[in-house]
Every structure is written in C-alpha cells, then in structure tokens.
C-alpha positions in Angstrom: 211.6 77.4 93.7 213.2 73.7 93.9 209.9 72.5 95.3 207.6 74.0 92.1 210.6 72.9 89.4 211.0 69.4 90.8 207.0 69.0 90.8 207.2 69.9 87.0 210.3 68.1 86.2 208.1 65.0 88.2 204.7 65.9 86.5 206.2 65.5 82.7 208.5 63.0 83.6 205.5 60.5 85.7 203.3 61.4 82.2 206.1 60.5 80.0 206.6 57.0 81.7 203.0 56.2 81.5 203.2 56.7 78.1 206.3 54.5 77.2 204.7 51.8 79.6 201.9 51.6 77.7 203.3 51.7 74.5 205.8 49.0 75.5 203.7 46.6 77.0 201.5 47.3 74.0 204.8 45.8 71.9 205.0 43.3 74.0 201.9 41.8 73.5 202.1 42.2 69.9 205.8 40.2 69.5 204.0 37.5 72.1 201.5 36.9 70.3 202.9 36.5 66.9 203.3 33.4 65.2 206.2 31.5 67.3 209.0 31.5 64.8 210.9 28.5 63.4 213.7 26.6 66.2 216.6 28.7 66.1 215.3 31.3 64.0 216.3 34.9 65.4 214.7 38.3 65.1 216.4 41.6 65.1 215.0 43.6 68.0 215.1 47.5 68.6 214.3 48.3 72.6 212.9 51.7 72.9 214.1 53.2 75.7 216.2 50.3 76.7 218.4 51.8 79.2 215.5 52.5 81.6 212.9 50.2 84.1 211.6 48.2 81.6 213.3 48.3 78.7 216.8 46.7 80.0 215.4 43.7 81.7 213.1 43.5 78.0 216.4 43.9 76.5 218.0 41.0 78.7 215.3 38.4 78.4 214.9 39.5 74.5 218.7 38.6 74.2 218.6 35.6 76.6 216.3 34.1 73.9 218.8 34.8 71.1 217.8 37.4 69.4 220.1 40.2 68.5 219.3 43.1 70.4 219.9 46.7 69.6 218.9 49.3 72.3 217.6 52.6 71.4 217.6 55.4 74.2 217.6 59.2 74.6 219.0 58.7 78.4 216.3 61.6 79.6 216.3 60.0 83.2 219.5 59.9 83.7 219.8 63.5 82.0 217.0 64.7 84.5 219.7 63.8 86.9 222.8 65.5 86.1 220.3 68.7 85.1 219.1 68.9 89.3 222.1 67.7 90.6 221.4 64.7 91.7 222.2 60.8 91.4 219.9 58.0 91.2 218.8 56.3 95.0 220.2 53.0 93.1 223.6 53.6 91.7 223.4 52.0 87.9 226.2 51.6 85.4 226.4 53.4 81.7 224.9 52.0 78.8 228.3 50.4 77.5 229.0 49.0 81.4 225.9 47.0 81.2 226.3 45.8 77.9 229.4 44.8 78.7 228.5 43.0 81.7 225.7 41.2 80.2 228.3 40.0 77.7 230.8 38.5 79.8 227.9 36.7 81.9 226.0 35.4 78.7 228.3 35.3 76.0 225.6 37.1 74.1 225.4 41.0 72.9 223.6 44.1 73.1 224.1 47.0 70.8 
C-alpha cells in the first residue's frame, strides 16, 4: 500500500515540478530580457513558489540585486512530508528561519 501511494504522491508531485520549472524559467527569461532598468532603480518581485529548489536561490540572487522581494508559497513539499511521515534527506529551515538568515548575512529582506 505505501509502495502504490508513494508512486502517486511521486507521479503528481514529479508532474507538478515540471510544470513550475517551466513556468519559472519561462519568468526568468522574460525579467532577463527586459529593458535593463535605470542604476539603482528597484523592482518589486513576487517568487512563486519561493520556498522550494528554485525559487529560494531566485529569491536570493533577486534580492542580492536589490530588489524587494516578496515570496509566495503554498509549502506542498514540505506538506507531502509531514502527510507520509517523513523529513526531507537535507534538513532545511522554515520560511521565517531563512528569511531571517539571509537578513543578518546581507542586510537585505525577504517577505
């Protein structure tokens, strides 16, 4: 039985990353390739799923750059987790930990 529901719970969640991966790179390139704004001007930036693989280092290097970061996540990964039982091979800090962290290494924040 754990087999069969951890292949599902692996099957939607593998689909559902490809999906976000996409549509974040897809971002990405967009914000890249826009006109470079003026020295020192700053952009307002909303990370989807900025708690997870891709979205907290885009969050990081977003913020590193001065822009003021807001990051938008539904924690599902980490909500797959406490649903089977189980904790993540790489032990990693809340939401509000990290942001926390990045602030007293930078200076800078992330809401």
């Amino acid at each position: 039985a754990f087999t069969s529901r951890g292949n599902a719970v692996s099957n939607v969640f593998s689909e559902r990353q490809n999906v976000l991966t996409a549509a974040r790179a897809s971002a990405i390139v967009r914000a890249m390739s826009e006109e470079p704004s003026a020295e020192g001007e700053k952009k307002k930036v909303i990370v989807l799923g900025g708690d997870g693989f891709c979205g907290w280092p885009t969050s990081l290097y977003l913020s590193d750059q001065g822009h003021d970061v807001v990051i938008v996540d539904n924690l599902s990964r980490r909500n797959i987790d406490n649903e089977l039982g189980c904790n993540s091979l790489t032990p990693i800090a809340t939401p509000e930990v990290r942001c926390e962290a990045w602030k007293e290494v930078s200076g800078k924040e992330i809401k």
